[in-house]
ChimeraX commands (.cxc) that place a marker at each C-alpha (Angstrom):
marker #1 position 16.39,-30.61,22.10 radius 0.5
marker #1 position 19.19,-31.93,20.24 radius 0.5
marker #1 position 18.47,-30.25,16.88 radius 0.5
marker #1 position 17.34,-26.01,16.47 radius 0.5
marker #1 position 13.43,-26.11,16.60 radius 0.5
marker #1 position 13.76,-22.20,16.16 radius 0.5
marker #1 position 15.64,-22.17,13.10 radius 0.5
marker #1 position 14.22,-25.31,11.28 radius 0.5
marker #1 position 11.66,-25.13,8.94 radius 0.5
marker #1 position 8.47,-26.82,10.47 radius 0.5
marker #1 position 5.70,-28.80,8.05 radius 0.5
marker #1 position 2.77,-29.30,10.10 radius 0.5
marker #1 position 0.50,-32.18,8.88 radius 0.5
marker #1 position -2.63,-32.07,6.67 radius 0.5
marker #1 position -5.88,-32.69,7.75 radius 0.5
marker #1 position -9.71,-33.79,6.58 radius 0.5
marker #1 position -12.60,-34.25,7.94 radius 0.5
marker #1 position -14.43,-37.29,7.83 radius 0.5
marker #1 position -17.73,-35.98,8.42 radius 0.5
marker #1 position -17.42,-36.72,12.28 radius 0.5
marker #1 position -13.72,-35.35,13.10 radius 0.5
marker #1 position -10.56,-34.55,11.87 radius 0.5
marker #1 position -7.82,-37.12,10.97 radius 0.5
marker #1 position -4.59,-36.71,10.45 radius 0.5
marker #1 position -3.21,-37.14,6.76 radius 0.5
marker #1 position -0.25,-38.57,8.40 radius 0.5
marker #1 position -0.89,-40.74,11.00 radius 0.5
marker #1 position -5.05,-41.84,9.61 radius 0.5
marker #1 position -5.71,-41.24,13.31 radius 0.5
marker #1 position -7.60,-38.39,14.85 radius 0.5
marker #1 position -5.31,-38.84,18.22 radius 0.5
marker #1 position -2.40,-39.33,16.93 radius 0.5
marker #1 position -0.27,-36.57,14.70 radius 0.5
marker #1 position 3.20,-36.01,13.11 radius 0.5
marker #1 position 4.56,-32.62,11.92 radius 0.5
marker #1 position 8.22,-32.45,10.08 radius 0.5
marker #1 position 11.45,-30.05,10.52 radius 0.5
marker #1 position 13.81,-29.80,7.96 radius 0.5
marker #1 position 16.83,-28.56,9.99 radius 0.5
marker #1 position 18.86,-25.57,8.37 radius 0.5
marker #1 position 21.27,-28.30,7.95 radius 0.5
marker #1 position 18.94,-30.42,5.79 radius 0.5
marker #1 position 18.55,-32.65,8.33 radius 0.5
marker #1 position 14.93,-34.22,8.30 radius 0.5
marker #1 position 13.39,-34.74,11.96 radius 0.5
marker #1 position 10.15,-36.85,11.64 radius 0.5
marker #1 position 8.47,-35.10,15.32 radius 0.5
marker #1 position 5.07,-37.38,16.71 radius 0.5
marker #1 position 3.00,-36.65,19.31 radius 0.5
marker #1 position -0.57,-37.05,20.58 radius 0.5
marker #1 position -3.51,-36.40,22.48 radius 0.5
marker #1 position -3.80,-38.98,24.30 radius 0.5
marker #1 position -2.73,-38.21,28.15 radius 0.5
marker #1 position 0.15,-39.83,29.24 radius 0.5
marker #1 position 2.02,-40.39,25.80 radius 0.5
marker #1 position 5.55,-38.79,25.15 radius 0.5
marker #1 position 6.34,-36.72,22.22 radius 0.5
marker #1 position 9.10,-37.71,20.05 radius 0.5
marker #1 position 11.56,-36.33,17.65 radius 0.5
marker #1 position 13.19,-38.84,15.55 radius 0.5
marker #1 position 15.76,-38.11,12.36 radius 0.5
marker #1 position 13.73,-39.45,9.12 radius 0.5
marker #1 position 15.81,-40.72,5.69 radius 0.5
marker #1 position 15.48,-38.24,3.04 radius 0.5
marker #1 position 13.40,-40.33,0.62 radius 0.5
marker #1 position 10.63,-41.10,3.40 radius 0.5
marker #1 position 10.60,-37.41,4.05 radius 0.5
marker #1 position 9.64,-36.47,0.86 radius 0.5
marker #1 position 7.01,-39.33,0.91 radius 0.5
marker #1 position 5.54,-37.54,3.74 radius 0.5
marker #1 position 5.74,-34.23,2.20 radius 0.5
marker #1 position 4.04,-35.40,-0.50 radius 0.5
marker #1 position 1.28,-37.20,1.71 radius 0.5
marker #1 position 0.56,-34.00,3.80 radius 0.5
marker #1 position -0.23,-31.60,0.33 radius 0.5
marker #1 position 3.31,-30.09,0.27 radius 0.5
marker #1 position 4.12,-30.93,-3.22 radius 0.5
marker #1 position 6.41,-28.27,-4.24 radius 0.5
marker #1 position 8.37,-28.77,-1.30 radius 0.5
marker #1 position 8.77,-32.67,-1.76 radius 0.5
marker #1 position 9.74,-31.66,-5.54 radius 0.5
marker #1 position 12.28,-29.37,-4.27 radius 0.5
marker #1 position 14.07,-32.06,-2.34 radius 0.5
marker #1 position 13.61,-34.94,-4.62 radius 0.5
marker #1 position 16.74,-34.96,-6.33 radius 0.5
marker #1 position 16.83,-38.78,-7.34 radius 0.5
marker #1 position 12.91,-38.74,-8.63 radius 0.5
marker #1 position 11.42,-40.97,-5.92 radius 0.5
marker #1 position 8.14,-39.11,-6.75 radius 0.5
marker #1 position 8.11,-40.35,-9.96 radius 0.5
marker #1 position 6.49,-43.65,-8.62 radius 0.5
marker #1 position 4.53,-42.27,-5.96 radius 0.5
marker #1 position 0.39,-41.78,-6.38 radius 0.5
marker #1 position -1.51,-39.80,-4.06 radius 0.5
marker link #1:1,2 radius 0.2
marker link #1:2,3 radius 0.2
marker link #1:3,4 radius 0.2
marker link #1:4,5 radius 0.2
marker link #1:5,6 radius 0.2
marker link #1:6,7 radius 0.2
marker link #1:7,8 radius 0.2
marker link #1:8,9 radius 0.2
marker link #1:9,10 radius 0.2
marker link #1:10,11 radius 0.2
marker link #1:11,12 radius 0.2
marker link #1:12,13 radius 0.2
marker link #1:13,14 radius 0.2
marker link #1:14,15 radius 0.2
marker link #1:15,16 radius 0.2
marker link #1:16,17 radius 0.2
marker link #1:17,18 radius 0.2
marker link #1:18,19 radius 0.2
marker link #1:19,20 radius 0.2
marker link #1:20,21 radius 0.2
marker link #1:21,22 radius 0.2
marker link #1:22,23 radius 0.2
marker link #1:23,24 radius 0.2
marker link #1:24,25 radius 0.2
marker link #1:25,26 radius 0.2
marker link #1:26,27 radius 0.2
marker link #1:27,28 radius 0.2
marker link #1:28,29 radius 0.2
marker link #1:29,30 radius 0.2
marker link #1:30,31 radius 0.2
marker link #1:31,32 radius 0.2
marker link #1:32,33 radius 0.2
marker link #1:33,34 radius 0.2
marker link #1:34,35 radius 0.2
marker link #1:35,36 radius 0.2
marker link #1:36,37 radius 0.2
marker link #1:37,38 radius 0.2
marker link #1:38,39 radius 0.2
marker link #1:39,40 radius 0.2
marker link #1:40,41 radius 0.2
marker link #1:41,42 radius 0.2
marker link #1:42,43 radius 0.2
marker link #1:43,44 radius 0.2
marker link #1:44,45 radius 0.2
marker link #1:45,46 radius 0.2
marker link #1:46,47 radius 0.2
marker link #1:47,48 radius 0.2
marker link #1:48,49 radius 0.2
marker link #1:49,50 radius 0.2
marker link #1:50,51 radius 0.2
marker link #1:51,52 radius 0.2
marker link #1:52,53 radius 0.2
marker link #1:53,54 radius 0.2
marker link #1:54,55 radius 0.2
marker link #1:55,56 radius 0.2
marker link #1:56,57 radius 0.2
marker link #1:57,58 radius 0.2
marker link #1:58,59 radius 0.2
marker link #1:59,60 radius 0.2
marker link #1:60,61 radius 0.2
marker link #1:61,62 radius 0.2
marker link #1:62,63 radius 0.2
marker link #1:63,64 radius 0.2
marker link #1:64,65 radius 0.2
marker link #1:65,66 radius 0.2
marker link #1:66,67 radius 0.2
marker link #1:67,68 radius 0.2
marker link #1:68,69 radius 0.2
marker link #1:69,70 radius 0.2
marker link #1:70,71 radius 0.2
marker link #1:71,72 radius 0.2
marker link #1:72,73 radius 0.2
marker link #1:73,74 radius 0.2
marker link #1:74,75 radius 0.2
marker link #1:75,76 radius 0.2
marker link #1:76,77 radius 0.2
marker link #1:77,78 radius 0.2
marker link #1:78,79 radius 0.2
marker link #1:79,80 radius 0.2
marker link #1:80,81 radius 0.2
marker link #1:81,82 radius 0.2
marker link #1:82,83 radius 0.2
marker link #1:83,84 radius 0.2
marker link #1:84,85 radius 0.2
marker link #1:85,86 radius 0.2
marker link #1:86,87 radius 0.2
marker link #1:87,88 radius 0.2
marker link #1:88,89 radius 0.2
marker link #1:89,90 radius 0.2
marker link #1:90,91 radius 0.2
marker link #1:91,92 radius 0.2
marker link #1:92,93 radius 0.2
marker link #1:93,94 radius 0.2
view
């Protein structure tokens, strides 16, 4: 792993139900899911995976402002807030 899993802070997605399954807040899928780590650093490392067999998890780094989009998204509002420094939530609607 090329960043600290252990020592990052980890966001796991929200979820609803749909009245048949669960889907991801992130993704609109129910196979297919996202969770975030904000590095100790402050590094933002968008992780995806799913569970489909045969797929490959992956960790990729994420911009700040898309970040706090997804925070947002996935009903960590206070967090986003916390990072948004230049008021990119200002424009965003749920």
């Amino acid at each position: 792993m090329w960043f600290n899993e252990e020592s990052a802070t980890l966001y796991k997605e929200a979820t609803y139900h749909d009245g048949r399954n669960w889907i991801s807040k992130a993704t609109g899928q129910q196979w297919e899911h996202e969770a975030l780590f904000v590095t100790k650093g402050g590094k933002f490392i968008l992780n995806r995976y799913s569970n489909y067999q045969g797929t490959t998890e992956t960790y990729e780094a994420m911009q700040k402002e898309d970040a706090i989009l997804w925070l947002a998204r996935n009903e960590y509002g206070d967090e986003a807030e916390s990072f948004d420094d230049s008021g990119i939530l200002s424009s965003y609607e749920a």
